[in-house]
N, C-alpha and C positions, 0 to 999 in steps of 0.2 A: 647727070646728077647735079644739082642745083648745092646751095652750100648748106641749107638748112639741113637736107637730107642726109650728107656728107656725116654732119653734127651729131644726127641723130643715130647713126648706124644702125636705121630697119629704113630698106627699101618703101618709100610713098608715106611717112610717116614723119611729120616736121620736128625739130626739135622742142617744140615747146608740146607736143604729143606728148613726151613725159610724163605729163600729168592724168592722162589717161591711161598709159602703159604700168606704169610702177602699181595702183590700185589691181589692174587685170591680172599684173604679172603674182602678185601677193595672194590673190584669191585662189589663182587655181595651186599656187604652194600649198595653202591652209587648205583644200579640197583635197589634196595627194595625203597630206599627213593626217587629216580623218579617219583617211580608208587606210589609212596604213595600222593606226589606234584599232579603228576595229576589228582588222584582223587579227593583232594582234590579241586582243581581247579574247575573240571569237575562239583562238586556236588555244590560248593559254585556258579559257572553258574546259574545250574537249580534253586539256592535258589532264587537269586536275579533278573531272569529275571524277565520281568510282565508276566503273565497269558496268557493275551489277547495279545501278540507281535509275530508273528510270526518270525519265524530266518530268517534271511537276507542275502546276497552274494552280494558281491562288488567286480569288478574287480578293481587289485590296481590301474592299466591304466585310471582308468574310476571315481577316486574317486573324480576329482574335479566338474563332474557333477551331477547335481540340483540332478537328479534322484538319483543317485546313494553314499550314503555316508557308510564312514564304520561302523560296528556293536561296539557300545559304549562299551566299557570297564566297567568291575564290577566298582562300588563305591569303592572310598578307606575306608579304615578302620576308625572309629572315632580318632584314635591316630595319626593314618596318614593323615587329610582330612585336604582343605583346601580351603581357603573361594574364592566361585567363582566367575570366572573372568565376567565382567560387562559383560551383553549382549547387542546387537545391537536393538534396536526396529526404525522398520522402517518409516520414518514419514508419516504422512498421504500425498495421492497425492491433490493436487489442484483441484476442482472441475472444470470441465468444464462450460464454458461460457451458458448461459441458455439465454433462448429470456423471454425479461418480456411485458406488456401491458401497453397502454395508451390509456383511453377514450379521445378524443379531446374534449376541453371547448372553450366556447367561448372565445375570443381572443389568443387562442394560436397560436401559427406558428411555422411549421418546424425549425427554428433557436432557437426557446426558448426550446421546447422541447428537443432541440436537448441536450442543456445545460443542461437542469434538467438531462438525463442522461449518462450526458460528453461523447458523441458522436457526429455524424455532421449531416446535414441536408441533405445531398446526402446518406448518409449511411442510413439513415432512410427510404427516397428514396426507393431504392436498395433492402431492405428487404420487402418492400411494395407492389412495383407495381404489383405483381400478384394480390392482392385483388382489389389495387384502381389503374386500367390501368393512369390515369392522372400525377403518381408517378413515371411512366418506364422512366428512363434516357433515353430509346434507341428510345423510342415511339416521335413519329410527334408532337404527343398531349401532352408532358410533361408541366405540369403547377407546378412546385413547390411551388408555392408561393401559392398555396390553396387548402386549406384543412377543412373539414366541423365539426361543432360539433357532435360528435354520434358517428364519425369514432372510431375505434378502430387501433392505430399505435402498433405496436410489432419492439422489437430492442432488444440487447444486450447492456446494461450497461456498459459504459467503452469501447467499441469496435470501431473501424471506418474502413469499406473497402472503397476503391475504386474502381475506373473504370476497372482496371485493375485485382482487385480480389475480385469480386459481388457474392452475392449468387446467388441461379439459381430465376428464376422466384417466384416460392412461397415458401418462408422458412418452409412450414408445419407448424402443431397446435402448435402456444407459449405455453411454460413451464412458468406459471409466477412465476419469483426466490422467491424461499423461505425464502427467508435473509432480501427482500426488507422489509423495513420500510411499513407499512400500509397506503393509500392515508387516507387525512382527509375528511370529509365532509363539504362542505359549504351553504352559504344559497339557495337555489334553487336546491340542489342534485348536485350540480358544487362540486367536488373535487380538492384536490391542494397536491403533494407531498412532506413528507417533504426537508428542503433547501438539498441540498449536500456539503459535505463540503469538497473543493477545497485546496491541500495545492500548486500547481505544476500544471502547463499544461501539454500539450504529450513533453514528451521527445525527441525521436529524432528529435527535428528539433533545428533551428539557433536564434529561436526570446524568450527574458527573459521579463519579467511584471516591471516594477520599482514602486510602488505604495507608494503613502505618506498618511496619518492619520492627522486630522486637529481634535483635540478634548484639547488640554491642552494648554501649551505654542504657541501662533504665531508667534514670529519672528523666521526667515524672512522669514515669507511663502510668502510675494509678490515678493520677490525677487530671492526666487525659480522657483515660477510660472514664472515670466518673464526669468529669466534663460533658464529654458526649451523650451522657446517659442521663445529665438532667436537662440538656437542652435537645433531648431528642432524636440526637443526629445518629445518620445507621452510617457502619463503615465497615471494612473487611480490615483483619488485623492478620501479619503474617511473622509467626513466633519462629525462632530455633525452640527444638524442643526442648537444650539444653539450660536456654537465659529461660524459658514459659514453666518449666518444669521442674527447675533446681535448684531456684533463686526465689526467696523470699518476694521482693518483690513481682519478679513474673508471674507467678505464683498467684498471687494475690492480683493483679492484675489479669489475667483471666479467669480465675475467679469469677470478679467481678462483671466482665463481660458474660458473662455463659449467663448470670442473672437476667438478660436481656438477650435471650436469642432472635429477638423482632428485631434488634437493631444493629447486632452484629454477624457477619458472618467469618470464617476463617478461613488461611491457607497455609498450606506447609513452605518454610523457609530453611529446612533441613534440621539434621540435631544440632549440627552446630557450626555452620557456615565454612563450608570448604568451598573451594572454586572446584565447579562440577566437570568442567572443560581436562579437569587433569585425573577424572575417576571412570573407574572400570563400569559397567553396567551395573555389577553385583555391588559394588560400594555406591553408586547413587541410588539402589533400591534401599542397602541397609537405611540410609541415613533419611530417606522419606520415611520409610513403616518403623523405625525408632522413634521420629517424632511424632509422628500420625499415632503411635501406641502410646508414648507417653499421657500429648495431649487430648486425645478421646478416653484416657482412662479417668483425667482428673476432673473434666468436664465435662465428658459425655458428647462433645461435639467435632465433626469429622472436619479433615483440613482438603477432603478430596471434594470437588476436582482441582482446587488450583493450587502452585506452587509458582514460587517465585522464586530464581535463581540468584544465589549470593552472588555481590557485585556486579549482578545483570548480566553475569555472562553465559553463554549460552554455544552451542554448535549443533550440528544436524546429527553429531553421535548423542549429544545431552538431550534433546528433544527425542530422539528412539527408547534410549536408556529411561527416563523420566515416564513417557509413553504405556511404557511394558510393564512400570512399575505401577501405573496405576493412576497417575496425574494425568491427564487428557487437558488440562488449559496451563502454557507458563505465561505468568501474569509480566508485562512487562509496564511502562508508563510510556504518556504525551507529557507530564511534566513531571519534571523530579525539582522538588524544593531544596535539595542538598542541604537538610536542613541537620544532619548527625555534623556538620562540619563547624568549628568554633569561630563565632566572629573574632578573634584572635587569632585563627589560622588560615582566616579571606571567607569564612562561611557568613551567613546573611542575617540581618537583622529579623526583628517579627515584622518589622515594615515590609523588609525587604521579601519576605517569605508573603506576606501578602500583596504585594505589589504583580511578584513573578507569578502567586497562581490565578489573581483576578485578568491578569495582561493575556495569559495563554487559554484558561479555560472556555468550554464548547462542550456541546450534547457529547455525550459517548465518554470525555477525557475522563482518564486518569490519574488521578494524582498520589506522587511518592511521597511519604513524610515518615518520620519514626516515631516511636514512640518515647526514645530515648532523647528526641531531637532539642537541640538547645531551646529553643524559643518557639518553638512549636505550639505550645499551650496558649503563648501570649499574642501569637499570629490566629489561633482558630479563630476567634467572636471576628474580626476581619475580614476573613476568608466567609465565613459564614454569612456575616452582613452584604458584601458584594456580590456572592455568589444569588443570593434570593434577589437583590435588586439586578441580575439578571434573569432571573428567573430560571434558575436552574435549582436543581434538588439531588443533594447527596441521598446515594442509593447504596445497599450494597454491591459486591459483585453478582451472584447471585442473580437479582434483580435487574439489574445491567446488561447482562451477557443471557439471561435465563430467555421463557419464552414471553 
């Protein structure tokens, strides 16, 4: 053995071989710890798949669809894991529109009904006349205007077609909605459902509600009302029977409305404003048919169907109770002008009172105001002004919510 080889300690291999041996000797290391990764890999796989998953193949081409996604990656380690990212849950969809029922009672009619289920009296119509031929728009013999007690009417809640896009002749067996409120019973087996509570007419169209509240302060509700009546404007006004019926000025202010039944319509606001939420059935009856008997005695004009609950409050007993008695619409608002409130006690100018209802109004809205309201009279010409340079037209309720 020569001295080079001596040096090098591998038999036939010089010391300056070195430089060959250290790269050979390095490669097959890096070769062992490959195979060593991938078994590792391979076996931490089989640890961590489920059982029950069978293996999966995804083309990368193809991994954005539904069908196809790629095969999950092992979990990270506890040292390396990390909190994960929120998931999406998708929201539930809208249920489709469902037909419900209506036994006819005595004195109803296609426009009342129609209200009790904020649709229109031709769409009822429409949905009908396969069963009762006298219902068919298209029919010779269409009699709208009657309809017998016993009938059973079927409609969609909320819905209105037209002429244009009718169902076909018979809508098939009614699904009656699950959701609906339960009809009450009344005396003779006569049922009544309960009120619906209205905050908004339909939307797309050009005409808004301006409605006023006579229950607290009166000035200057006559001067309101006359207001209205020489620039033409139609409104729905909602009295206690006790301020419309027992007070000089009330008094005198419908009155004066009732001179113009084109341009006003009415609603009950009780005799004299309790919060409904704390009364029996039989005292939210009294306190509608005392002001309902009041004010149709002085003016000859009905406050039914709608009712507006003092202080807007309301619950699914007050809507049964209200219901049974005989209101079928409780009127609610899209904007209240808070306008009974003193700008001395943070309530709004007549700017302000015109500012908040030209900013909010749209087809359908409602609008709160009093009759009694501070600045009320000096915010109307305002209101009115912007309102036509929108091109919208106060309507009454009636008109609004009718067919």
């Amino acid at each position: 053995m020569g001295p080079e080889e001596r040096q090098s300690g591998l038999p036939g291999i010089p010391r300056h071989g070195n430089l060959l041996a250290r790269p050979l000797g390095a490669g097959l290391l890096t070769l062992v710890a490959v195979a060593l990764v991938g078994a590792i890999v391979v076996v931490s796989g089989l640890l961590t798949a489920p059982a029950d998953s069978p293996a999966r193949t995804c083309d990368p081409a193809d991994s954005a669809a539904p069908s196809c996604s790629p095969t999950p990656s092992a979990a990270p380690s506890p040292a390396t894991s990390r909190a994960p990212s929120p998931s999406f849950v998708r929201p539930t969809p809208t249920p489709s529109p469902t037909f419900t029922s209506r036994v006819v009672q005595p004195g109803d009619t296609l426009t009342s009904i129609a209200r009790t289920y904020r649709t229109s009296p031709r769409s009822i119509a429409w949905w009908n006349r396969g069963t009762y031929p006298s219902l068919d728009p298209e029919s010779a013999g269409y009699l709208p205007n009657h309809i017998e007690p016993g009938w059973r009417l079927v409609m969609i809640p909320g819905v209105i077609v037209d002429d244009a896009n009718h169902p076909s002749p018979s809508p098939g067996v009614p699904t009656v909605d699950p959701n609906a409120a339960p009809e009450a019973t009344l005396a003779g087996g006569a049922t009544s459902a309960p009120a619906i509570v209205v905050s908004h007419g339909p939307r797309g169209t050009t005409r808004i509600a301006l409605t006023f509240d006579m229950g607290g302060r009166l000035d200057p509700a006559i001067d309101i009302v006359q207001w209205l009546i020489d620039h033409e404007v139609h409104a729905t006004l909602f009295p206690t029977g006790a301020m419309g019926t027992t007070t000089a000025t009330g008094r005198t202010a419908l009155l004066l409305a009732a001179t113009r039944p084109d341009l006003f319509a009415l609603g009950n606001h009780s005799w004299d404003h309790p919060d409904f939420t704390t009364l029996t059935d039989a005292q939210m009856a009294d306190q509608l048919t005392s002001a309902e008997t009041a004010i149709e005695g002085l003016i000859g004009m009905t406050t039914k169907p709608f009712f507006r609950p003092p202080f807007g409050a309301w619950t699914a007993a007050v809507r049964t109770g209200v219901g049974v008695a005989g209101w079928h619409d409780m009127l609610m608002w899209d904007i209240d002008t808070i306008d009974w409130k003193a700008t001395t006690d943070g309530g709004p100018t007549a700017d302000g009172i015109v500012t908040k209802v030209l900013a909010k109004a749209q087809g359908g809205s409602i609008v709160l105001m009093h009759l009694g309201g501070w600045h009320t009279l000096e915010a109307l010409p305002g209101i009115l002004a912007g309102l036509q340079s929108r091109g919208l037209t106060p309507v009454t309720l009636t008109t609004l919510l009718g067919s």
